[in-house]
N, C-alpha and C positions, 0 to 999 in steps of 0.2 A: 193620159198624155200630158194635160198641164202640170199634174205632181213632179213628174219625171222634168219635164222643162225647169221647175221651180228646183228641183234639186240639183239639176245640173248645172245651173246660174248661180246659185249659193256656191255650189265648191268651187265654182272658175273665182266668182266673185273673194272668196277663202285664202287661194293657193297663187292665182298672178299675181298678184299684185299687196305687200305687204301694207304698203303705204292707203291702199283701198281698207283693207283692216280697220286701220286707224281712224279713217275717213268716219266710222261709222259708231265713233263714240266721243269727239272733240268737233263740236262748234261755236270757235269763234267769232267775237264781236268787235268792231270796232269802235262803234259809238259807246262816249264813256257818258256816263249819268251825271249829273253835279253832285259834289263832294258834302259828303256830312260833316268831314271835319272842319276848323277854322285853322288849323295848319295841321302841315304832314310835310315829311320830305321826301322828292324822290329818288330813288333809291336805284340803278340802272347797273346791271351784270351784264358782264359779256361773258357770249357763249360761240366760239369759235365766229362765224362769220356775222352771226344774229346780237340783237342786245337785248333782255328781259328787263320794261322798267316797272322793277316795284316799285312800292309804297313804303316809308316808316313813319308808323303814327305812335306820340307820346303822350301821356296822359299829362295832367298838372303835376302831380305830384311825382315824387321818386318811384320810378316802377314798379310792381312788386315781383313781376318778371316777364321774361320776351316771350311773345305768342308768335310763332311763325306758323301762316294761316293760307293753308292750300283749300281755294275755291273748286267749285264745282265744273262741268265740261262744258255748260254755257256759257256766255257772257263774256263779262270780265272781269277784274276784280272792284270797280264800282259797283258791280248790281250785289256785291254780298258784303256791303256796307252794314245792310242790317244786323247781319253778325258779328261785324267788328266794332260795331260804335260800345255798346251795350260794353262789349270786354274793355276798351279805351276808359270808359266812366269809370269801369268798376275798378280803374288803377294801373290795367297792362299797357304796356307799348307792344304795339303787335306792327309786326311785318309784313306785307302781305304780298305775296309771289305773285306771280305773273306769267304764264306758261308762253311760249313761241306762238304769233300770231292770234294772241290777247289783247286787245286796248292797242296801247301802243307800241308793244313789243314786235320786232319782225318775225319771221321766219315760218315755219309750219309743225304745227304740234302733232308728235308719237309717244306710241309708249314709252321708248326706250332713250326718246331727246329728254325729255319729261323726267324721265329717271336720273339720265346724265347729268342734266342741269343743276338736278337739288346739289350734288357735292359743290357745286362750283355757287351755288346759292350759300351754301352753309360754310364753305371756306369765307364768303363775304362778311356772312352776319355775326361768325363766331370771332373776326377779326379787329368788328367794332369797338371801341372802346367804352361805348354805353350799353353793350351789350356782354363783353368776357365776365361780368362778376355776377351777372344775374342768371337765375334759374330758367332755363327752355323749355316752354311747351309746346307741344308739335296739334296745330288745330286743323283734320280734314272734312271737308263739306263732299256728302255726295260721292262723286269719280275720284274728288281729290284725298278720299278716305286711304284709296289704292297710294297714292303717291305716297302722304303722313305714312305708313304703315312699313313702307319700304325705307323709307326717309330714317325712321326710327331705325331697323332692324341695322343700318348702316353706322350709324350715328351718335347709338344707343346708351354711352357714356356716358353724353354730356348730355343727353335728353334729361329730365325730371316727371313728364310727364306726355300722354298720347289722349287726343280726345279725337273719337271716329264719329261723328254728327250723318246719320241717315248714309251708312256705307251699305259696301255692297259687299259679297266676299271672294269673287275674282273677277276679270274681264268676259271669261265665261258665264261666269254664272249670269252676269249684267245681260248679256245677248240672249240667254235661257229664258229669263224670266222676262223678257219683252219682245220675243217673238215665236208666232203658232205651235203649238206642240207638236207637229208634222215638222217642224225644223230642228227638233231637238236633238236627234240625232246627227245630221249632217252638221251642225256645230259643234257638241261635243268631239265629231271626227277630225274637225277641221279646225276649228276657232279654240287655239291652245293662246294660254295667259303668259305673257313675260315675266307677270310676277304679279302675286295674290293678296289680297289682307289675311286670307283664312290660315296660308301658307306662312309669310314672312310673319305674324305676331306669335308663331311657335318657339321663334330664333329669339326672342324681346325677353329679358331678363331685369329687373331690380327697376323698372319704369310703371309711375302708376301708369292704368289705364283708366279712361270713361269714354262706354259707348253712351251712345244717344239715339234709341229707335223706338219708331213710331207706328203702331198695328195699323192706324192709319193711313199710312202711306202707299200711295199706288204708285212710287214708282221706286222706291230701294224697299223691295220684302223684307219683313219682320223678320224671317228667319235666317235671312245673311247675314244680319247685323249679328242676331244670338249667337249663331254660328262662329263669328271671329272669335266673339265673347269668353266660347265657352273653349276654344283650344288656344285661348292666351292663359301664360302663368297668373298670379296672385301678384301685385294686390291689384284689383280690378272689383270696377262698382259699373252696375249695367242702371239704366235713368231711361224708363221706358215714359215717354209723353203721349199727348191728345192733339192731334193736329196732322195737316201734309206736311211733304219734304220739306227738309233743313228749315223749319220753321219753329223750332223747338225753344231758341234764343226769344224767336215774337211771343211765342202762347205760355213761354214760363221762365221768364229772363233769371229770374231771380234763383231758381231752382236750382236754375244751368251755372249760374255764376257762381253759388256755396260747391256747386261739385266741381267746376273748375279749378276753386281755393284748397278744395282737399287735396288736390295734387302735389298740392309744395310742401 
């Protein structure tokens, strides 16, 4: 009787309510961390009634190219400093998005605002004038592998290059592999993707790629990652580390940053 209860609460929980969907894979933080950098500027999109405020951070030197850097479903984009400082030294100016109801952005984060945003994100940054003559790299952490991956498949022109850091390889699969095997069913029935990495890096053409996965990792499986991997085109280099989530920049900075340079 409780399996039946527990299945019948998942698909109400599935089918009322889409915005409950969502509920169950973005949270947000408000409190921002103190800044690593000693300047950045910020950077604020509007998005119909919401504003998204990024980041743009520049190195010393002339950039060698723009990293636009979609974080993970926690936080904000302070708490994934650790991955952007490391790329800042090693010479990028990277941009760092900011999803609806992030730090200090308003509004409420979904699949499909998330989605909508990037174009109006990328109409911003591709407008810049320290940014039309340099090369774009698209950098996803984690949930924000999903985003990079669609981001690209849209985009894909003027991309140079896609790094998927500890991804997953849909919204489904996410739900699958983190909750009991008695629910796997009534998710795959119910809990369908807006849009996939394993899916959209089919559509990616003439863009390097570099995944980043970790056998380690308990909480984006090893074999999502290979998975995108292996139904993306050529040219693509897979950089399996030692370590947990998106932590690949702390346990081998240097590794991660010669294979971010083969991109250009």
């Amino acid at each position: 009787m409780k399996n039946v209860f527990t299945c019948l609460l998942l698909i109400f929980s599935f089918t009322s309510s889409f915005a409950q969907f969502d509920d169950q894979f973005y949270f947000p933080s408000k409190e921002l961390k103190p800044m690593l950098f000693s300047d950045y500027e910020k950077a604020p999109v509007i998005v119909g009634n919401d504003t998204l405020q990024n980041i743009f951070i520049k190195p010393k030197d002339k950039a060698k190219a723009t990293i636009i850097f979609f974080q993970g479903n926690g936080g904000n984009y302070t708490d994934y400093q650790f991955i952007t400082k490391p790329l800042v030294d090693a010479g990028y100016q990277v941009f760092m998005t900011s999803f609806r109801g992030y730090g200090e952005s308003s509004g409420k984060p979904t699949h499909l605002t998330i989605a909508s945003d990037s174009e109006k994100i990328f109409e911003y940054i591709s407008n810049r004038s320290d940014v039309k003559n340099t090369k774009i790299i698209i950098y996803g952490a984690s949930i924000g592998c999903q985003i990079a991956t669609n981001f690209t498949k849209k985009f894909q022109s003027r991309i140079s290059g896609l790094v998927l850091d500890s991804g997953f390889a849909s919204f489904t699969d996410i739900a699958l592999s983190t909750r009991p095997a008695e629910q796997h069913a009534i998710i795959k029935m119910y809990l369908t993707s807006p849009y996939s990495s394993k899916d959209d890096i089919k559509s990616i053409e003439n863009v390097k790629l570099l995944v980043i996965q970790s056998k380690s990792d308990s909480v984006a499986p090893f074999e999502q990652g290979k998975l995108v991997f292996d139904n993306a085109k050529a040219p693509k280099t897979f950089l399996e580390y030692e370590g947990g989530h998106i932590l690949a920049m702390k346990t081998d900075s240097e590794k991660i940053i010669k294979a971010i340079g083969n991109l250009l």
